[in-house]
N, C-alpha and C positions, 0 to 999 in steps of 0.2 A: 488315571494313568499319570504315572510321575513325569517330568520332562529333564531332563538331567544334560548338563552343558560339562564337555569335557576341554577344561584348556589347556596346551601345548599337545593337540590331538595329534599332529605328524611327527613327533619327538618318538623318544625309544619307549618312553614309558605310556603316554598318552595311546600311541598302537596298542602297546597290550592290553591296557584295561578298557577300548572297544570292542577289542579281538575276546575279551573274558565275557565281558557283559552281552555279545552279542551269544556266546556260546552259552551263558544261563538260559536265554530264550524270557527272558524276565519282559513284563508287557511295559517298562517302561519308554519312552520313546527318548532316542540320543542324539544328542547335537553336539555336530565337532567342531569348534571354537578355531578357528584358521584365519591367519593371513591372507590367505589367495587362496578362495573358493577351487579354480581349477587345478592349479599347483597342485593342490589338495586331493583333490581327484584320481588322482595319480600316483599319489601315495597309498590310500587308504581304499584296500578293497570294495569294489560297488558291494553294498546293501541296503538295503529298500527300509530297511531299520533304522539306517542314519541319515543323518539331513545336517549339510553344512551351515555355515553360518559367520559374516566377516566378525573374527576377533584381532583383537592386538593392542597386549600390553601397555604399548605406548602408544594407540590413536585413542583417548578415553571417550571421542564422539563413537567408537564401535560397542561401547558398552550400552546402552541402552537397548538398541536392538537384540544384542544376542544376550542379553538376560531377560527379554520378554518373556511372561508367561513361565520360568525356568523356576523349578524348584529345588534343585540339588544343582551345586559345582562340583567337580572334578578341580581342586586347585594345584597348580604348580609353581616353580619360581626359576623361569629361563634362566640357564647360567649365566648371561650376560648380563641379570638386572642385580640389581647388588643395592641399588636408591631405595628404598619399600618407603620410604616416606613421600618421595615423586612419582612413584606407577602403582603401588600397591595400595595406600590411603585411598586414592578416588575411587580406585578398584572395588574396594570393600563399601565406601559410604553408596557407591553405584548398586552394589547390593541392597542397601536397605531400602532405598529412593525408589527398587525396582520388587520390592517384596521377595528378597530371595536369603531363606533363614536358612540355610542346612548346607554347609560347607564339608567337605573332604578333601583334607588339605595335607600335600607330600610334603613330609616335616625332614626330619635326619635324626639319628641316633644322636641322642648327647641334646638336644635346640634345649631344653629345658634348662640347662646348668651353664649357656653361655649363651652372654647377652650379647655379643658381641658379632652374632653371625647372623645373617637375614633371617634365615627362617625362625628364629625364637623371634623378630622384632614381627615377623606374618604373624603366628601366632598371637601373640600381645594383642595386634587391631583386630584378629577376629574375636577374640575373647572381648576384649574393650569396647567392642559395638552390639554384643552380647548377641552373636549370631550362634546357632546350634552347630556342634561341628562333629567329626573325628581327624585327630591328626596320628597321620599315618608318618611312623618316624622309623625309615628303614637304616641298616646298618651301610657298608661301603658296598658301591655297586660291582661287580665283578664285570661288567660293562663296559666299567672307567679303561680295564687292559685293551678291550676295542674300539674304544672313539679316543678319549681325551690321549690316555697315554701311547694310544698308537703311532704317531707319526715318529717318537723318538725309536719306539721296538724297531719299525721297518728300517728310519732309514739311518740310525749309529746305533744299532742293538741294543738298545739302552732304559732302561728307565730312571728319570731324575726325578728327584723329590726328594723335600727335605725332611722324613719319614723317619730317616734315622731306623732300629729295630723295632721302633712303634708296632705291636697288631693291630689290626684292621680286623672287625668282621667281614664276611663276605658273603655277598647275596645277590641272586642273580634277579635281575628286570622283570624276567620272566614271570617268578614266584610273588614280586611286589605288584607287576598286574593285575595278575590271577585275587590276592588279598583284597587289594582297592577295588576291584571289582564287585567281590561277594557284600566286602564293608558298605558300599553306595545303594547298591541293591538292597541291601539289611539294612539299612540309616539308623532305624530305631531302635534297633536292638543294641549298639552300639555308638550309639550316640552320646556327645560329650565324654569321651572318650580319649586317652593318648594312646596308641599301642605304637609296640615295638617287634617291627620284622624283622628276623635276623636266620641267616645261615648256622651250621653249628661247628662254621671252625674258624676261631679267631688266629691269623697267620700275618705273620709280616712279610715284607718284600724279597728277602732275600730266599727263603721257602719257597712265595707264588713265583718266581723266577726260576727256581728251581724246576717246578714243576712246567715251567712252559719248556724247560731246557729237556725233559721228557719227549715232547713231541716235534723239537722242531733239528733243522739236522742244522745251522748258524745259532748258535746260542746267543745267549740274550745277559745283559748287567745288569745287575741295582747299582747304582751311583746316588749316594747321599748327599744331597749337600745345606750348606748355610742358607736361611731363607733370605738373606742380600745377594747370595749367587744364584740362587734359585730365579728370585724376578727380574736380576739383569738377562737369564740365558732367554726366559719366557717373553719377555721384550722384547728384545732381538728379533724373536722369532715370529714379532706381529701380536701375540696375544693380547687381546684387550685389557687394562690396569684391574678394572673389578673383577675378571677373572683370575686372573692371577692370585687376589687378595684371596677370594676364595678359596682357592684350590692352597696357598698356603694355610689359612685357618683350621681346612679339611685335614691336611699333613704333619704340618706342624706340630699342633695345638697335643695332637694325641702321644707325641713324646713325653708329654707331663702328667699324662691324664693314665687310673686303671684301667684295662683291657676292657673291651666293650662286652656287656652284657651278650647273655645269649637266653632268647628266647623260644619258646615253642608255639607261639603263637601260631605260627603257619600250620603247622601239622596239624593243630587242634581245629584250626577253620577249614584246612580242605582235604584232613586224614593222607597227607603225602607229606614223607620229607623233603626240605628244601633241597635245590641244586648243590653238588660239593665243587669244590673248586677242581679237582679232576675231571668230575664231567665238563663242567664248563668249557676247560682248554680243551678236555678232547673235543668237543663238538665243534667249538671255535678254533680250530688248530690253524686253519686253513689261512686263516689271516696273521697270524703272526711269523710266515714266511716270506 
């Protein structure tokens, strides 16, 4: 029986692929990698199939215990950690020190062609420690319209970024759970491995706005801006510096860059097509009122 350690198990992504892996009915046994045990309890549906366990990025005395005995990670990269050289280094040699070879680690479309954004520097250490892996490298999350970018929808109708006409792929959480899941339970099959999840419509901002401007009866802006007014307005507004950086790298960077690929990977691994950005606002409508 494999023991398979999921980290950022209370995040949006970490949910699904518990909520996936528990629905394979696969006899592997799962441990959710948390902050605070009961916190945690309270997020993540009771099943007698999971079993907590103290993780945290930044405490690296939590790593030993929760990779006892662990033979697969679930990896991810909090958006607020942006160092990989100060949480992610110990993180991984913590790996070898504790015998845990087989990584499945949420990458981003594009980590391979730019060194300059964390996740290509994750990668790099887990190749560099010659750990077995799959990097799951999904395109833009359709997600982002309900966490990150919602506070400006709700309260100046707005979305700001400096995005310019950039497309974006678009891919729902949902679909990248459901993937990651099957991938960790398959290891071998697909092992040392990059794939690439993606939705199959690349759209920029002015369109997905459009299309919220569909179901909501207050319409909603794209507002483009310079990425120096971009991090002065995100300052302002509290957001942490390494966030910022990223979410401009994320925005940015694709003004210069071809349209992102589009892949079928998903359909091929679980015969469904990915979520379209219509469904998504229609399901999710409710919140961008």
């Amino acid at each position: 029986m494999d023991r398979i350690l999921i980290t950022g198990a209370t995040g949006n992504i970490g949910l699904e692929v518990i909520n996936y892996l528990v629905k394979l009915e696969s006899p592997s046994k799962i441990f959710a990698g948390v902050r605070n045990i009961e916190k945690a309890k309270q997020v993540i549906p009771a099943n007698i199939r999971i079993e907590f366990v103290e993780f945290d990025f930044k405490n690296p005395h939590t790593f030993k215990k929760a990779l006892s005995s662990i033979d697969r990670v679930f990896l991810l990269r909090p958006p607020h950690i942006s160092d990989i050289e100060k949480y992610f280094k110990p993180l991984i040699e913590s790996f070898i020190k504790n015998n845990v070879r087989q990584v499945v680690f949420l990458s981003v479309q594009g980590a391979e062609r730019s060194s300059i954004i964390p996740h290509n520097k994750i990668e790099k250490l887990i190749t560099g420690y010659g750990l077995d892996y799959i990097f799951v490298r999904p395109s833009y999350f359709m997600q982002n319209l309900t966490t990150t970018l919602l506070p400006d929808i709700k309260e100046k109708r707005q979305i700001i970024l400096p995005s310019g006409s950039a497309k974006f792929n678009w891919i729902d959480i949902k679909n990248i759970g459901e993937a990651c899941a099957i991938l960790i339970d398959k290891f071998s099959e697909f092992q040392n491995q990059a794939i690439e999840i993606t939705g199959y419509e690349n759209k920029n901002f002015d369109t997905v706005v459009s299309l919220i401007n569909q179901v909501v009866t207050k319409p909603i802006h794209f507002k483009s801006v310079n990425p120096l007014a971009f991090y002065r307005i995100k300052k302002s507004s509290g957001m942490a510096k390494g966030m910022i950086i990223v979410m401009l790298l994320l925005h940015f960077l694709p003004r210069f860059q071809k349209e992102p690929n589009i892949s079928n990977f998903y359909e091929n691994l679980t015969g469904k097509r990915p979520t379209s950005l219509r469904e998504f606002i229609k399901r999710e409508s409710a919140k961008f009122h």
